[in-house]
C-alpha positions in Angstrom: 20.8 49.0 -41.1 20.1 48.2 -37.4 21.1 44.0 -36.4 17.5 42.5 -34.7 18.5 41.0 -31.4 17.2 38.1 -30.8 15.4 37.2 -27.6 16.3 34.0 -25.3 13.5 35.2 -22.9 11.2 33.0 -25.1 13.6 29.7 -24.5 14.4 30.4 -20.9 10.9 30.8 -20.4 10.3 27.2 -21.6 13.3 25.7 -19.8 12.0 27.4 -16.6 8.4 25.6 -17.0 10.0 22.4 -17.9 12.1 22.3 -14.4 8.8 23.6 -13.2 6.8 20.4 -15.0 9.8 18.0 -13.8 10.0 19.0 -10.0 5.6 18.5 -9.7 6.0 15.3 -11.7 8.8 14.2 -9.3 6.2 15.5 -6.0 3.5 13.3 -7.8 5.2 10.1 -8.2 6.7 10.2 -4.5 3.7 11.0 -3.2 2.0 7.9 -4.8 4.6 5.5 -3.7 4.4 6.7 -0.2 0.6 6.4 -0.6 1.1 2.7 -1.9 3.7 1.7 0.9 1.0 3.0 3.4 -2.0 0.7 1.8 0.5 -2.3 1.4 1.4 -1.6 5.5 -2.0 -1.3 6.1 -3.1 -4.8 4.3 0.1 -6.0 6.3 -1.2 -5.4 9.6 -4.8 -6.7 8.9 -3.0 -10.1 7.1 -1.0 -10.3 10.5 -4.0 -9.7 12.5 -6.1 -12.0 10.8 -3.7 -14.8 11.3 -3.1 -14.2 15.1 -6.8 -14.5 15.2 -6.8 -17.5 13.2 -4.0 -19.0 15.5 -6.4 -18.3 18.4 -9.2 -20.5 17.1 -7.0 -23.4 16.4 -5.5 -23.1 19.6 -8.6 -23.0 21.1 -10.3 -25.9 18.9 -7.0 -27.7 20.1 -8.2 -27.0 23.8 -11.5 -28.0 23.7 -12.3 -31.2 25.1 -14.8 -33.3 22.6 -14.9 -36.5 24.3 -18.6 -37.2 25.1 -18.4 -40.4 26.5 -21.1 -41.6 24.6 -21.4 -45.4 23.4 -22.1 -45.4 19.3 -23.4 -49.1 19.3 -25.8 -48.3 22.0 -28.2 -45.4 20.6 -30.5 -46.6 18.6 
């Protein structure tokens, strides 16, 4: 009687597709957390931007001179 052989093609077929599955899952997630360091860079720079501008109108609101030299008691 002839022995079967057995086959690992079958199993390193599998382990094959599993690096395969591991390595595009690991390209997937670094590509999102770039993605997410980008749009939290991003909000960054318009916070910043939005604050200098903010800084501007005080400064300016600070410059401004509002004295009228107008008498209360005397308009009636």
């Amino acid at each position: 009687m002839e022995t079967e052989k057995k086959s690992n093609g079958a199993l390193i077929g599998s382990i094959i597709i599993i690096i395969i599955l591991i390595i595009g899952g690991i390209y997937v997630w670094q590509a999102k957390i770039k993605s997410a360091l980008e749009k939290k860079a991003q909000v960054e720079n318009i916070i910043q931007m939005q604050a200098n501008e903010l800084d501007a109108l005080e400064q300016d609101l600070n410059e401004i001179d509002t004295n009228l030299d107008v008498d209360l008691d005397t308009i009636n």
